[in-house]
MIDOTOR-651617 format. One record per residue (C-alpha): residue number from 1; x, y, z; residue in three letters. Coordinates in pm, 1 decimal, padded with zeros to 6 digits. Example, Ala and Ser with C-alpha at 12.3 -4.5 7.8 and 13.67 -1.06 7.14 Angstrom:
2
rec i 1, u 01230.0, v -00450.0, w 00780.0, aa ALA
rec i 2, u 01367.0, v -00106.0, w 00714.0, aa SER
This chain:
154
rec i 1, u -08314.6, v 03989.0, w 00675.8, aa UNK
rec i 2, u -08708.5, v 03998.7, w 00840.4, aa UNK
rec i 3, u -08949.9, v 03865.2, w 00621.4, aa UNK
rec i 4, u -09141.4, v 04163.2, w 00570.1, aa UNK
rec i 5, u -08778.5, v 04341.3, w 00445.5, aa UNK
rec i 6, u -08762.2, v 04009.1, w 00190.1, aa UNK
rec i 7, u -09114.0, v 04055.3, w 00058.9, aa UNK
rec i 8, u -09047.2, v 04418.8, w 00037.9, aa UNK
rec i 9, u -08713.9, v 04369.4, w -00176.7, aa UNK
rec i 10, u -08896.0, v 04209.7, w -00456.5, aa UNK
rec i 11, u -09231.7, v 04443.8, w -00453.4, aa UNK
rec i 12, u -09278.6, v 04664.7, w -00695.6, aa UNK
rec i 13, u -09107.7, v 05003.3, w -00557.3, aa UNK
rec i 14, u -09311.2, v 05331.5, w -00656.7, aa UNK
rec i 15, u -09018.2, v 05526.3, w -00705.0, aa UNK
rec i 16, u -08886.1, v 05329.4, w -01005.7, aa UNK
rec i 17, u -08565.1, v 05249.3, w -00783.5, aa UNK
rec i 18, u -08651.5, v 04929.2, w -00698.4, aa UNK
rec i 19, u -08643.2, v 04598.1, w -00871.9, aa UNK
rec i 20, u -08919.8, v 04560.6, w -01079.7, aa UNK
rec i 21, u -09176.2, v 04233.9, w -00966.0, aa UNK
rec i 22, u -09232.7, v 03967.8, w -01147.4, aa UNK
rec i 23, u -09522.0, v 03978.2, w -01439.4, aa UNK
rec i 24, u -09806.8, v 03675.1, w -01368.8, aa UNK
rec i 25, u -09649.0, v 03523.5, w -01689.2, aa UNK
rec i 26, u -09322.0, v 03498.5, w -01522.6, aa UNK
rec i 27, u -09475.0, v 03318.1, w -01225.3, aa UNK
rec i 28, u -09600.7, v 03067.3, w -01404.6, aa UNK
rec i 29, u -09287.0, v 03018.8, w -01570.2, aa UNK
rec i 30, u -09101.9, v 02989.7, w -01242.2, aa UNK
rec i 31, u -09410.1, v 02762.5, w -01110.1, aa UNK
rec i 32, u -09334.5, v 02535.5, w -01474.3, aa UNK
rec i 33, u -08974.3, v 02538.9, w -01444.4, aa UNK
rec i 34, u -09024.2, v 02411.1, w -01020.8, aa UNK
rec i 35, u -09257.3, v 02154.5, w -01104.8, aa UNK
rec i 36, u -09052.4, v 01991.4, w -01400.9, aa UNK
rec i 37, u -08749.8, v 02040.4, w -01180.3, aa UNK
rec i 38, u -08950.1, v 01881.5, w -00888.6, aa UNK
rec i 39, u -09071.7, v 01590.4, w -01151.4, aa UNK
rec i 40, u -08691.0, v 01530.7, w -01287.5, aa UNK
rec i 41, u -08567.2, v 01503.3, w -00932.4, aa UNK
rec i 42, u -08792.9, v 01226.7, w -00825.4, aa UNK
rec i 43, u -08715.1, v 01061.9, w -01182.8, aa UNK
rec i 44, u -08321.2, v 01085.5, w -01063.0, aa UNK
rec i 45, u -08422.0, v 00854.1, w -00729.8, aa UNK
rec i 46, u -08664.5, v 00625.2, w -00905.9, aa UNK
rec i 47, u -08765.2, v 00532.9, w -01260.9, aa UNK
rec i 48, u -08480.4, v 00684.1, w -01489.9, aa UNK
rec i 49, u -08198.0, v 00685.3, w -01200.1, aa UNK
rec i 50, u -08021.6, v 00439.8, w -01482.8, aa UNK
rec i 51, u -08109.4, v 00698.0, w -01742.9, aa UNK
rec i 52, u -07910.2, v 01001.3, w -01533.0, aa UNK
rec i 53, u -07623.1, v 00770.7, w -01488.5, aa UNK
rec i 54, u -07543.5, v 00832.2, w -01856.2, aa UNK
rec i 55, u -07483.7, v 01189.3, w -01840.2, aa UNK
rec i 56, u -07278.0, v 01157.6, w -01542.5, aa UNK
rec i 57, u -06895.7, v 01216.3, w -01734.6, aa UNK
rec i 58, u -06698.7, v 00853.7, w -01692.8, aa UNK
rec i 59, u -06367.4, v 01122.5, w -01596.2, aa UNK
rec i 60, u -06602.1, v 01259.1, w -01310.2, aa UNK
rec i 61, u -06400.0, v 01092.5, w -00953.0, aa UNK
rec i 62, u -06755.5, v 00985.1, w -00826.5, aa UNK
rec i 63, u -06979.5, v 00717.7, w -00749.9, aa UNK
rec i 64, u -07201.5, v 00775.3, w -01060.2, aa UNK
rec i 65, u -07529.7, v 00661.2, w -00862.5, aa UNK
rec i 66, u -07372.6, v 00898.3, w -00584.5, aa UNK
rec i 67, u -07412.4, v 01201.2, w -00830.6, aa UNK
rec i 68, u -07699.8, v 01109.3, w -00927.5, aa UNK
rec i 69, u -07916.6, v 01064.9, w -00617.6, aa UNK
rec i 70, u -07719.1, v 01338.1, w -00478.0, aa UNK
rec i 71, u -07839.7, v 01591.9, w -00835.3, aa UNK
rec i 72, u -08212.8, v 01481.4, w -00777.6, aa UNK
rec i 73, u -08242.0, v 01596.2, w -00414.2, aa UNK
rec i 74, u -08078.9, v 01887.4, w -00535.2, aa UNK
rec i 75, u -08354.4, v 01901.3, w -00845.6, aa UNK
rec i 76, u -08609.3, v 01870.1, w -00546.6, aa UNK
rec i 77, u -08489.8, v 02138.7, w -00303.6, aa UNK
rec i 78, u -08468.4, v 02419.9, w -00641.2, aa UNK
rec i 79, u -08798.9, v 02306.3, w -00767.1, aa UNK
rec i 80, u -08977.0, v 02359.0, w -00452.2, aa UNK
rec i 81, u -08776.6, v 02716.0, w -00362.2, aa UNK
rec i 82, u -08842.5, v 02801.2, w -00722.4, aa UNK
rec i 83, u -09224.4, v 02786.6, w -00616.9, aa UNK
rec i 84, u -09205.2, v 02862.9, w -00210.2, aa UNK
rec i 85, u -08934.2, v 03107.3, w -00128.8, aa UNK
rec i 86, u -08790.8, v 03473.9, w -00145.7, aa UNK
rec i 87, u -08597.1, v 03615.1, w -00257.5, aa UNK
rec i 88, u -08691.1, v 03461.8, w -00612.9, aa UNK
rec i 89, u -08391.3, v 03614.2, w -00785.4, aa UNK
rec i 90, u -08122.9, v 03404.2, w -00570.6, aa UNK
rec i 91, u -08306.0, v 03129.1, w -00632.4, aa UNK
rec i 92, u -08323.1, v 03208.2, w -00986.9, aa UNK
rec i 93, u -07915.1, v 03286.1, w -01003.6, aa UNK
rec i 94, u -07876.6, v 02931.7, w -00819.1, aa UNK
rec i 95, u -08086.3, v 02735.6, w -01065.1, aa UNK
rec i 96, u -07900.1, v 02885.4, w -01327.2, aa UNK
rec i 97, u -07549.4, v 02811.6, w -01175.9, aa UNK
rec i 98, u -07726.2, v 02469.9, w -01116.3, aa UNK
rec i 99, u -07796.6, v 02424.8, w -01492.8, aa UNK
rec i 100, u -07465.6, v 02542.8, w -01608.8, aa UNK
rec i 101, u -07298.5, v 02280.2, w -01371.5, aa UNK
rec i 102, u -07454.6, v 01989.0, w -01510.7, aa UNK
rec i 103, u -07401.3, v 02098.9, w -01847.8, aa UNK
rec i 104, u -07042.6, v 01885.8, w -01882.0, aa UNK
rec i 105, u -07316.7, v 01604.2, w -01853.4, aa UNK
rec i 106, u -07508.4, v 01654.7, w -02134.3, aa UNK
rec i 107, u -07160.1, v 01767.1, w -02345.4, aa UNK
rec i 108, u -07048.2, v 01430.0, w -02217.7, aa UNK
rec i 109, u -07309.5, v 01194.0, w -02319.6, aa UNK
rec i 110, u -07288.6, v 01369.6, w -02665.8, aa UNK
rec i 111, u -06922.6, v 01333.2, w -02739.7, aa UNK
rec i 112, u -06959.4, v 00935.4, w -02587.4, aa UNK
rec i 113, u -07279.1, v 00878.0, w -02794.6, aa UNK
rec i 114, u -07449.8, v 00747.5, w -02488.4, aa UNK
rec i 115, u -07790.2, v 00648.3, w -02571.1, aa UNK
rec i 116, u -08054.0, v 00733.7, w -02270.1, aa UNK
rec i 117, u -08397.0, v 00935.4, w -02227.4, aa UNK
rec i 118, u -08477.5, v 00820.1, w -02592.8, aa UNK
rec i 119, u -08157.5, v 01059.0, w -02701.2, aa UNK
rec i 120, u -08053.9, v 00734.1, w -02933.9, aa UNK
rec i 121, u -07884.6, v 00998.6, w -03233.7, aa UNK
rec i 122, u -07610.4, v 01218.4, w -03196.9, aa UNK
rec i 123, u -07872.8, v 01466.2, w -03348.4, aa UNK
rec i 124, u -08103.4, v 01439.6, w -03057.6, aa UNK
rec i 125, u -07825.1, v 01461.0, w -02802.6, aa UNK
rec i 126, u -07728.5, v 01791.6, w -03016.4, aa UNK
rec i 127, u -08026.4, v 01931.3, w -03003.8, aa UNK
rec i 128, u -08034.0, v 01843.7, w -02664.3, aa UNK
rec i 129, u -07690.9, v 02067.0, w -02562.5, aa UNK
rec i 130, u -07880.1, v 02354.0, w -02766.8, aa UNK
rec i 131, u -08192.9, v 02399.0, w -02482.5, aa UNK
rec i 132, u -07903.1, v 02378.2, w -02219.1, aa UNK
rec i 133, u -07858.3, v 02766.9, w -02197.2, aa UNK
rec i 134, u -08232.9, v 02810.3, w -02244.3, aa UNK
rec i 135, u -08273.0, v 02618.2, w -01868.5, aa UNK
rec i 136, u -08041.9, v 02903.0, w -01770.0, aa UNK
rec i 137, u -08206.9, v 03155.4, w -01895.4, aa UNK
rec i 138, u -08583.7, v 03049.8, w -01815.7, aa UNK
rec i 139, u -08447.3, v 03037.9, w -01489.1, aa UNK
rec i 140, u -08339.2, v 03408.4, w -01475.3, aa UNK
rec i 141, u -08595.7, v 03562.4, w -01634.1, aa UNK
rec i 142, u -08877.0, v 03385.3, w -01458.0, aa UNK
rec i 143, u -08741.4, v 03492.7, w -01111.0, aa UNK
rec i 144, u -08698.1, v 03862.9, w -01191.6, aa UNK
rec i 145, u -08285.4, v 03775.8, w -01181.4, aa UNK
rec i 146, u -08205.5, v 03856.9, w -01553.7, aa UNK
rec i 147, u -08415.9, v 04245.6, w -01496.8, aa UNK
rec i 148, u -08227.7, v 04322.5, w -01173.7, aa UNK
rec i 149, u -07874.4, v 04210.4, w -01364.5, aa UNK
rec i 150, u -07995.1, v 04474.6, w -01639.2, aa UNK
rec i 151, u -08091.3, v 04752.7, w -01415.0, aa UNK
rec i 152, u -07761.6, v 04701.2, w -01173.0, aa UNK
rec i 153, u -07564.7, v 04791.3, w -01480.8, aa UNK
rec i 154, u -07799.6, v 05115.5, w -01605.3, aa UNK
């Protein structure tokens, strides 16, 4: 795919056939959502690397660090394609798939009662599971993905 067919394929299209482009409060959404992604990435390689390690489930057959350096370039990369590249609603349906992958993490350090990121309650760590799907769904909407799923089936 040319670049000018990728900027095309995410332009508003006069005919009403098209996908629809993003609104400017969607881009700064998607901007938000890269930058904190971005900001948690570099957090997984420095300052809270210990921090990530709690989420990472003990039945997981990994090198916890291993996961976790290896989860914050991948924060990184999706921040900065959330903000740089086309076509935004891949990179929208990846983030998603992203968020929904790590969610066993989050279930996990809930069910051990793993203290970490100030999460020191089993209420916090619940609330915590709760804006899980909301990741996934900030991600899709932001990037024009969750429109384009709902015109595909009209």
């Amino acid at each position: 795919m040319t670049a000018a067919s990728q900027a095309s394929s995410e332009s508003p299209d006069i005919t009403g056939t098209g996908p629809p482009a993003t609104s400017s409060l969607q881009t700064a959404a998607r901007w938000l959502l890269g930058g904190a992604l971005m900001f948690a990435g570099f957090s997984h390689l420095t300052s809270k690397r210990q921090d990530f390690q709690a989420q990472v489930p003990r039945s997981l057959p990994l090198n916890r660090d291993f996961v976790v350096l290896a989860s914050g370039v991948v924060e990184l990369a999706l921040g900065a394609a959330l903000i740089v590249l086309r076509p935004r609603r891949t990179v929208g349906r990846v983030a998603a798939t992203f968020f929904v992958a790590v969610f066993p993490g989050n279930i996990s350090q809930y069910l051990t009662r793993t203290p970490a990121f100030g999460l020191d309650t089993d209420r916090a760590r619940l609330v915590r599971l709760v804006f899980q799907p909301l990741l996934v769904l900030w991600a899709l909407w932001s990037t024009g993905a969750l429109a384009h799923e709902e015109t595909q089936r009209n």
